[in-house]
Backbone bond lengths (Angstrom), bond angles and torsions (degrees), N, CA, C in turn:
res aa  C-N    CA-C-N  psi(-1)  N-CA   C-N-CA  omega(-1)  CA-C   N-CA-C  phi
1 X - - - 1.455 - - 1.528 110.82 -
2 X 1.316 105.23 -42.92 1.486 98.32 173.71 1.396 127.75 -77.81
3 X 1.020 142.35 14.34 1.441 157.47 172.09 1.495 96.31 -114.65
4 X 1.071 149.45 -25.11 1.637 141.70 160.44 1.587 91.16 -71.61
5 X 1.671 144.87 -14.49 1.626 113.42 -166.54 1.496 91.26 -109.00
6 X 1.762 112.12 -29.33 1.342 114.50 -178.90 1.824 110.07 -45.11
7 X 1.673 91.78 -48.03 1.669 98.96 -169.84 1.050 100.27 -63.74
8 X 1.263 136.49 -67.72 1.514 143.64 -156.77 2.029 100.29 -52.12
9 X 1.157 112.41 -45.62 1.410 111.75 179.69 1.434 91.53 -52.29
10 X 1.560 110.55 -74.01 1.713 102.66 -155.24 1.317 119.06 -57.92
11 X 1.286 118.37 -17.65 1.768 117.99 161.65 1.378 109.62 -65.30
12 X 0.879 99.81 -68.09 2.005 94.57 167.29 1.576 124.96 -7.70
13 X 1.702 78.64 -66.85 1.581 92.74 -164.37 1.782 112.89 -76.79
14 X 1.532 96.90 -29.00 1.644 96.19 153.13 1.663 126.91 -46.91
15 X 1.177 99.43 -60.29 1.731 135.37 -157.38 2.422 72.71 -53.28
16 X 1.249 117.39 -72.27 1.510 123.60 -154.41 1.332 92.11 -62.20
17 X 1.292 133.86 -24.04 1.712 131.40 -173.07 1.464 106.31 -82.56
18 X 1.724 110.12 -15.34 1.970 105.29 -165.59 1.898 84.33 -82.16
19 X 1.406 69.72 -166.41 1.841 96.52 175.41 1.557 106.81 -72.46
20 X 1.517 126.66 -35.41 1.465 126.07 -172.70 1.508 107.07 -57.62
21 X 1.022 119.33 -36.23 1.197 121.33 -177.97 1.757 116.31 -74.61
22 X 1.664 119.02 143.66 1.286 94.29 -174.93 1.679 89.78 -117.58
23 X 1.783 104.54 -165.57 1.690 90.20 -167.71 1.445 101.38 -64.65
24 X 1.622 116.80 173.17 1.107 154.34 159.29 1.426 134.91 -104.46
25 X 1.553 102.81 -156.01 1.845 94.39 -174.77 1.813 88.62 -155.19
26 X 1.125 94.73 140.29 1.662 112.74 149.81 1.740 125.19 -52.70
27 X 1.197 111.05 144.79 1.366 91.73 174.45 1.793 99.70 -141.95
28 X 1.018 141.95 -165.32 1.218 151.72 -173.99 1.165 120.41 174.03
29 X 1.548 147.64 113.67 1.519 140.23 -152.83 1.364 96.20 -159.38
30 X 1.121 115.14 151.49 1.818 137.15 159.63 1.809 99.20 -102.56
31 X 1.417 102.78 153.36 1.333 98.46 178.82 1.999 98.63 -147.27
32 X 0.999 124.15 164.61 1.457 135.81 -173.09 1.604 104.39 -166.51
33 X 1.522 102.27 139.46 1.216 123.88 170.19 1.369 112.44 179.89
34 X 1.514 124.84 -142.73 1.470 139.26 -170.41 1.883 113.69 -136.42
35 X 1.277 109.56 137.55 1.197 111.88 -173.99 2.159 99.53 -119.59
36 X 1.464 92.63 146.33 1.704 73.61 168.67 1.611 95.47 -143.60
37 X 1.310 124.52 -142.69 1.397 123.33 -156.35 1.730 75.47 -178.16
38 X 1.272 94.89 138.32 1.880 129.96 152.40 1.523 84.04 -31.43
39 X 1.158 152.81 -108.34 1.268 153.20 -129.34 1.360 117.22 -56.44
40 X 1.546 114.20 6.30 1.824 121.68 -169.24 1.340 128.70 76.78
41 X 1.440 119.09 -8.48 1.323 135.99 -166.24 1.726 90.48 -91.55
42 X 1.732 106.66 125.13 1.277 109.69 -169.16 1.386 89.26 -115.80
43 X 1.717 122.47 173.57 1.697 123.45 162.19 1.497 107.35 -153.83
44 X 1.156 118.08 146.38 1.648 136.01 162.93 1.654 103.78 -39.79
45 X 1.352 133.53 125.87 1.563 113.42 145.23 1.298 95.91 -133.86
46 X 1.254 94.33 175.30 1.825 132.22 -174.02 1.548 113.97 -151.29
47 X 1.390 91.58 131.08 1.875 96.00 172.27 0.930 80.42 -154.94
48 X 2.017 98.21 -170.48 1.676 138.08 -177.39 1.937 96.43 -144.63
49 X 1.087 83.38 158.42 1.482 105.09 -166.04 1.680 111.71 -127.10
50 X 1.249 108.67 147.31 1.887 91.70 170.03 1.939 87.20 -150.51
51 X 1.599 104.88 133.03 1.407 105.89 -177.32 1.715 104.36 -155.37
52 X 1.188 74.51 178.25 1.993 87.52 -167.14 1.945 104.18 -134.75
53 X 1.422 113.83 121.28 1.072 107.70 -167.60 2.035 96.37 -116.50
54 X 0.698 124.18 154.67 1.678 124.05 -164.92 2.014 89.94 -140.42
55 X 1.149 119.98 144.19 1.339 148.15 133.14 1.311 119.97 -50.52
56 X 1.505 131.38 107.75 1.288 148.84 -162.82 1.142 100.68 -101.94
57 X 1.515 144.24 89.73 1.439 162.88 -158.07 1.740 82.83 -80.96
58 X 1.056 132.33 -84.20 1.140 154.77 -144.12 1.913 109.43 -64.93
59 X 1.397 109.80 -23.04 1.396 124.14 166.04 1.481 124.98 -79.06
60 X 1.761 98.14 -36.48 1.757 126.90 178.06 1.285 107.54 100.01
61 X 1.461 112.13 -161.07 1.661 109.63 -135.78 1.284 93.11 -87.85
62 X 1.481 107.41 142.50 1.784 97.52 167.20 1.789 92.50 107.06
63 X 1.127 154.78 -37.85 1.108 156.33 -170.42 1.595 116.40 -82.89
64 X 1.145 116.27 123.63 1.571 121.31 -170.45 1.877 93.03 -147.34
65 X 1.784 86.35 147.03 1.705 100.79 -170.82 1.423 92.41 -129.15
66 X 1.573 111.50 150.85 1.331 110.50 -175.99 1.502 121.79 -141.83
67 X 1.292 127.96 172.53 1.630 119.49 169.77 1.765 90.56 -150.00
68 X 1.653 83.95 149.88 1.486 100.60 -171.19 1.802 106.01 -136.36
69 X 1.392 104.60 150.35 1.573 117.35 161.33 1.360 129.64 -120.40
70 X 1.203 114.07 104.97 1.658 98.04 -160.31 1.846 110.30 -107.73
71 X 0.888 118.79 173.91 1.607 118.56 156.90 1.429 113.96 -152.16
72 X 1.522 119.09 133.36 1.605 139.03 -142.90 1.610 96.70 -112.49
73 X 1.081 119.43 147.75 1.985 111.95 144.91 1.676 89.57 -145.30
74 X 1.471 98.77 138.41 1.672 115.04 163.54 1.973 104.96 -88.82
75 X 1.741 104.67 130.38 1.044 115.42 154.44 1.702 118.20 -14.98
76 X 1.317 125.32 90.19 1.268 97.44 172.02 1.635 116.78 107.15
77 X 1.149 94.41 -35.01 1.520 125.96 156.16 1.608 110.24 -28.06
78 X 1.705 111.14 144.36 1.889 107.92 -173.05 1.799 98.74 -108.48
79 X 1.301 90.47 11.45 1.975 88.56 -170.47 1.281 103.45 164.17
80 X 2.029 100.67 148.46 1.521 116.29 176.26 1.480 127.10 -53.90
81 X 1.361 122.65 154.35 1.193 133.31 170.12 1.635 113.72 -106.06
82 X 1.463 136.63 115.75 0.961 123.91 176.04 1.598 111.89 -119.06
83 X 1.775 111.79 142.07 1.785 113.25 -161.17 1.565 106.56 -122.19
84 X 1.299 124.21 165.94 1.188 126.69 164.53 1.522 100.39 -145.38
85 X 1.651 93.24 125.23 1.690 118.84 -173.32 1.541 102.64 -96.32
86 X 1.127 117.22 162.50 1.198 132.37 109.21 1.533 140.22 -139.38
87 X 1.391 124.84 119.62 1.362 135.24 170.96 1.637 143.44 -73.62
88 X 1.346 122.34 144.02 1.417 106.98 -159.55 2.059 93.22 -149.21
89 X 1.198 104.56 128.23 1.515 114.97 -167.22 0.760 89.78 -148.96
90 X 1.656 94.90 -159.85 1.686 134.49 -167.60 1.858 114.81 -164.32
91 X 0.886 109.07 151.74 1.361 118.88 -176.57 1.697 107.70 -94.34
92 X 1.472 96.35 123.27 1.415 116.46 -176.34 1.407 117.40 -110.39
93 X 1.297 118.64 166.46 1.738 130.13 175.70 2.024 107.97 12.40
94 X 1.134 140.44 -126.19 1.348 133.46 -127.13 2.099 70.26 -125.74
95 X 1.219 139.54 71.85 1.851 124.53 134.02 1.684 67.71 106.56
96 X 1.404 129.27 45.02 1.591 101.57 150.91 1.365 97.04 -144.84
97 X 1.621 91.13 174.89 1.769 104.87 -154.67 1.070 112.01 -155.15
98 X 1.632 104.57 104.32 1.657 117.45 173.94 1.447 116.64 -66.22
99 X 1.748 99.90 137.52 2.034 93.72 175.57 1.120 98.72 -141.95
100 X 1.653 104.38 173.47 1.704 117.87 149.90 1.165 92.80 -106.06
101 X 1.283 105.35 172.65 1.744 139.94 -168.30 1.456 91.81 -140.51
102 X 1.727 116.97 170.00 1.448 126.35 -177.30 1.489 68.14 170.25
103 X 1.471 110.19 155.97 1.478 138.74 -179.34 1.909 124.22 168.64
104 X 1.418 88.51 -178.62 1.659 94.52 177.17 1.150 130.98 -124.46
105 X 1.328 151.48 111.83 1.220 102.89 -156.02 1.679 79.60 -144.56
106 X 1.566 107.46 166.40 1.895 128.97 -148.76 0.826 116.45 164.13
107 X 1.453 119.16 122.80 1.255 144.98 -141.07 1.863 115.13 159.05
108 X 1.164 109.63 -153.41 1.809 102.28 172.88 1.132 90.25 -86.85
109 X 1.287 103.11 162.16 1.842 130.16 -154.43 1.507 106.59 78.02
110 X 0.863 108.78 -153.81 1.583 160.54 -156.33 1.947 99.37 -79.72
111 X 1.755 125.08 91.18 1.733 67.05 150.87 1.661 124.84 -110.53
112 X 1.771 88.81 179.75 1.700 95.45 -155.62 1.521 96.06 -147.12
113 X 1.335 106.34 129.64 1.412 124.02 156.46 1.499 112.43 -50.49
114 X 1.349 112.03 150.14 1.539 117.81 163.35 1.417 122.41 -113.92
115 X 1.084 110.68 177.49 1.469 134.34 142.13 1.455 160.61 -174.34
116 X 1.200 147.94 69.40 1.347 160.20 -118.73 1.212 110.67 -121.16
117 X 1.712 112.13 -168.38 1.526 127.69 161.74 1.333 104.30 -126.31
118 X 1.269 101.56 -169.13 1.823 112.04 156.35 1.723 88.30 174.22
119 X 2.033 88.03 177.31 1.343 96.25 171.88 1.876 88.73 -148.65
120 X 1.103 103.83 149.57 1.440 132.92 -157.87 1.500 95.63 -111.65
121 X 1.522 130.84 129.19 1.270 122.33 164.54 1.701 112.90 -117.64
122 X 1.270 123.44 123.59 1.696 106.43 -175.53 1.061 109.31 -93.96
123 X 1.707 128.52 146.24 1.008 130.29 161.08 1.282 123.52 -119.02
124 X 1.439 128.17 71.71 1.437 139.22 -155.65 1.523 111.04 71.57
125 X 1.203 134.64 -135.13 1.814 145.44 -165.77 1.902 90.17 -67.89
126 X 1.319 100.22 -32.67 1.670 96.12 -157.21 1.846 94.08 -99.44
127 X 1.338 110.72 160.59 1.338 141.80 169.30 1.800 139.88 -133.49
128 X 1.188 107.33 117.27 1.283 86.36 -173.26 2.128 104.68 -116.37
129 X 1.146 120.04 133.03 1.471 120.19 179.26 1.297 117.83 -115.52
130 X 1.080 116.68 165.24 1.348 127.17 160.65 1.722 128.07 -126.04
131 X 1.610 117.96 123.70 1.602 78.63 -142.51 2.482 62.06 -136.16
132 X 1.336 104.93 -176.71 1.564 134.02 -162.83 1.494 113.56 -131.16
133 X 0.661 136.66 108.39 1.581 141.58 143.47 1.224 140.26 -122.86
134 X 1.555 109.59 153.30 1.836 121.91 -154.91 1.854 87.98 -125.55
135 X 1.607 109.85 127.47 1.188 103.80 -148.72 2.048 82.32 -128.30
136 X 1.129 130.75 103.21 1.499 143.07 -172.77 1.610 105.18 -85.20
137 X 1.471 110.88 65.96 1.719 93.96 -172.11 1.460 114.74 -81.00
138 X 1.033 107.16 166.47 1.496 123.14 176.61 1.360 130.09 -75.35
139 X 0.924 113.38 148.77 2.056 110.40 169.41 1.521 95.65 99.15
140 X 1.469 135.90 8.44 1.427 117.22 175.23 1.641 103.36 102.70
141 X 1.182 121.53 -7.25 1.392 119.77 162.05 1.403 124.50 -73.45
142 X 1.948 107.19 135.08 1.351 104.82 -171.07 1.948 106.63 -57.79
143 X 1.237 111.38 160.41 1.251 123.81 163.81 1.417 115.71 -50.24
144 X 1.134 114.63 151.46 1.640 102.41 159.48 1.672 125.81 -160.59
145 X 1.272 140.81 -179.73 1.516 125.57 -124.23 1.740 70.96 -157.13
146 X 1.506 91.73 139.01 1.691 109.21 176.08 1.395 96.63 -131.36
147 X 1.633 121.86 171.26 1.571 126.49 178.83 1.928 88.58 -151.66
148 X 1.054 108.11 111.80 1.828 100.95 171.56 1.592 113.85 -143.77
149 X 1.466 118.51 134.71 0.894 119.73 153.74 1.493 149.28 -100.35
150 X 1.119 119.18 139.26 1.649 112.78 -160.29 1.469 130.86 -116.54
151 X 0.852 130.86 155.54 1.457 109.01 164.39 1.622 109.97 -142.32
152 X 1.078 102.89 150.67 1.488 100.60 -175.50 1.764 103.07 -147.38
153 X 1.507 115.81 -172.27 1.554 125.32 178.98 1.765 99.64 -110.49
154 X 1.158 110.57 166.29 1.417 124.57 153.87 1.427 130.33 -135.78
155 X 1.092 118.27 135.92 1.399 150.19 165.29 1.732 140.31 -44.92
């Protein structure tokens, strides 16, 4: 699974470097929420994020593709989590923007593929989202489900 998100990122990140892609923006965000696990056991997390979202000429108006780097710590947590996204939406109602997410993420714990949504609302340079993920780790560990919100600037 993780060599299908690795690939899919690096096409991505090709796909925003060709000509189809038109310019983009930087982004940078902190994010906070709660993670839990099948077993009921919930936890605090906190990270920061740094990503690049591009305009998909070739999809039409309203379509933006993305790649992300994130780094995680759980409440309580013995060590970082670090991920690599990539996201693919569209631009909704007044500067917001529905997506999926898919990623990798490895580090202490578990690693585990993802996959989620969110929707992003802008409010001038700054943004704040709220976005979901279902996290399938490896090695015999239950799955588990995060909820975080973030906010960050853009570029």
């Amino acid at each position: 699974m993780r060599h299908l998100i690795y690939a899919t990122t690096a096409a991505m990140a090709a796909f925003l470097m060709s000509g189809a892609a038109q310019a983009g923006e930087i982004r940078i965000e902190g994010h906070a929420g709660v993670s839990g696990q099948g077993n009921g056991s919930t936890k605090a997390t906190v990270g920061a994020a740094l990503g690049y979202d591009a305009a998909v000429g070739a999809l039409g108006n309203g379509v933006f593709a993305g790649v992300e780097e994130s780094v995680d710590r759980s409440a309580g947590g013995s060590g970082t989590r670090w991920g690599t996204s990539g996201r693919l939406g569209i631009k909704v109602l007044s500067l917001g923007a529905l997506y999926g997410v898919a990623g990798y993420h490895y580090g202490s714990g578990p690693n585990a593929a993802s996959v989620g949504a969110g929707y992003q609302q802008g409010l001038g340079p700054v943004y704040g989202k709220v976005e979901y993920r279902h996290y399938m780790n490896e090695g015999g560990w239950r799955p588990a489900d995060a909820v975080t919100l973030g906010f960050g600037v853009k570029f």
